[in-house]
N, C-alpha and C positions, 0 to 999 in steps of 0.2 A: 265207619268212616267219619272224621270228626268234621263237622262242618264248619266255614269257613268263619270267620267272623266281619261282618257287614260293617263297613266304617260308614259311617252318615256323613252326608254332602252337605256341604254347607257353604250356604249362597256367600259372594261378598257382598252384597248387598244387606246382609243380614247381618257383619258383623258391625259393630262400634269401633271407631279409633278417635278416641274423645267426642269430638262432635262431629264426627262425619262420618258416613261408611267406608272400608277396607275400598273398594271396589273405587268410589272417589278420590281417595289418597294414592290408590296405584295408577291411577288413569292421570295424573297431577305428577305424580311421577315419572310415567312415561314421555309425558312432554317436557319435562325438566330433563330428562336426557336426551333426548331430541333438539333440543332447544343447547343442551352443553355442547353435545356431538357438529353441532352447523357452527356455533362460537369455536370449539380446538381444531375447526377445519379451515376456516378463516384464518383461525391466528397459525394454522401450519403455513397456510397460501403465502399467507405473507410474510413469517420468517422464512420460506424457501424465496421468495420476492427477494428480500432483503438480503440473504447470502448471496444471491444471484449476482444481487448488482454489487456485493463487496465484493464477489471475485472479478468480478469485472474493471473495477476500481485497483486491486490491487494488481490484476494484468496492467494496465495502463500506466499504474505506477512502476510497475516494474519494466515496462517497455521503457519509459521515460527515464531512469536510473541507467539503463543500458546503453542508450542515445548518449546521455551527461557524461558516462566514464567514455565512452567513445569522442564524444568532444574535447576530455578533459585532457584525455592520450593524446591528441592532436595540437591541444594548443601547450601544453607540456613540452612535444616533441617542435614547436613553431619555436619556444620559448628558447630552446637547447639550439636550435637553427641560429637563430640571433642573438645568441648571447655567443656563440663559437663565430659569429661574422663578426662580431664587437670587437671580441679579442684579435681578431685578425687584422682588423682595422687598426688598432690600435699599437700592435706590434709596428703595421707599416707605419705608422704617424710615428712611434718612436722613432723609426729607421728614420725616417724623414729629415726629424728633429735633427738628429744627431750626423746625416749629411748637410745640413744645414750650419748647425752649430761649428763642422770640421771643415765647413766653405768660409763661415764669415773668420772665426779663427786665423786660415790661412790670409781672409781679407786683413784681417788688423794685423799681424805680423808682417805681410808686406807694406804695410800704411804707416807701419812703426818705424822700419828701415828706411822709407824713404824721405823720411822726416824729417 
C-alpha cells in the first residue's frame, strides 16, 4: 500500500508578503471587502432612491401632460364654439346691413321724387 504523501501546514503567519505576513494582508483584505460591500449597498439604496423618485416624477409628469391635452381639447373645442358664434353674428350684421342699406335706398329715392 503506497503511502500517502503528507503535505506540510503552513501557518499564515509564517509567510512573507513583502513586509508583512500573508495572514495580515488577508485580514486587510477582508475589511476592504467589507468596507466595498456597505459602499455598493449604499450606493444600490440610493440609486433605487433615485429611480423611485424618477418614476414618481415622471408619473406626475405624465398625469400633468394628460390634464394639458384635456384642457387643450376643451379650449380648442371653446375656440370652434366662438368662432362658429362669430360667423353667425356676422352673417346676421351682414343681413342687417343690407336691410338697412335696401331701407335708406328706398329712403333717398322717395326723397329724390319728391324733390
Amino acid at each position: 500500500m503506497p503511502t500517502a504523501k503528507k503535505r506540510a501546514r503552513i501557518q499564515a503567519t509564517e509567510i512573507d508578503v513583502g513586509k508583512r505576513t500573508l495572514e495580515s494582508v488577508l485580514i486587510d483584505l477582508a475589511e476592504q471587502i467589507k468596507s466595498n460591500d456597505a459602499r455598493s449597498a449604499m450606493r444600490s439604496a440610493q440609486a433605487e432612491e433615485r429611480s423611485a423618485q424618477a418614476e414618481e416624477r415622471s408619473a406626475r409628469a405624465e398625469e400633468r401632460s394628460v390634464r394639458a391635452e384635456e384642457l387643450a381639447t376643451v379650449a380648442l373645442q371653446t375656440i370652434a364654439a366662438v368662432s362658429q358664434d362669430l360667423r353667425a353674428l356676422t352673417q346676421e350684421l351682414r343681413s342687417y346691413v343690407a336691410r338697412t342699406d335696401g331701407r335708406l335706398d328706398a329712403l333717398e329715392r322717395t326723397a329724390s321724387t319728391q324733390s
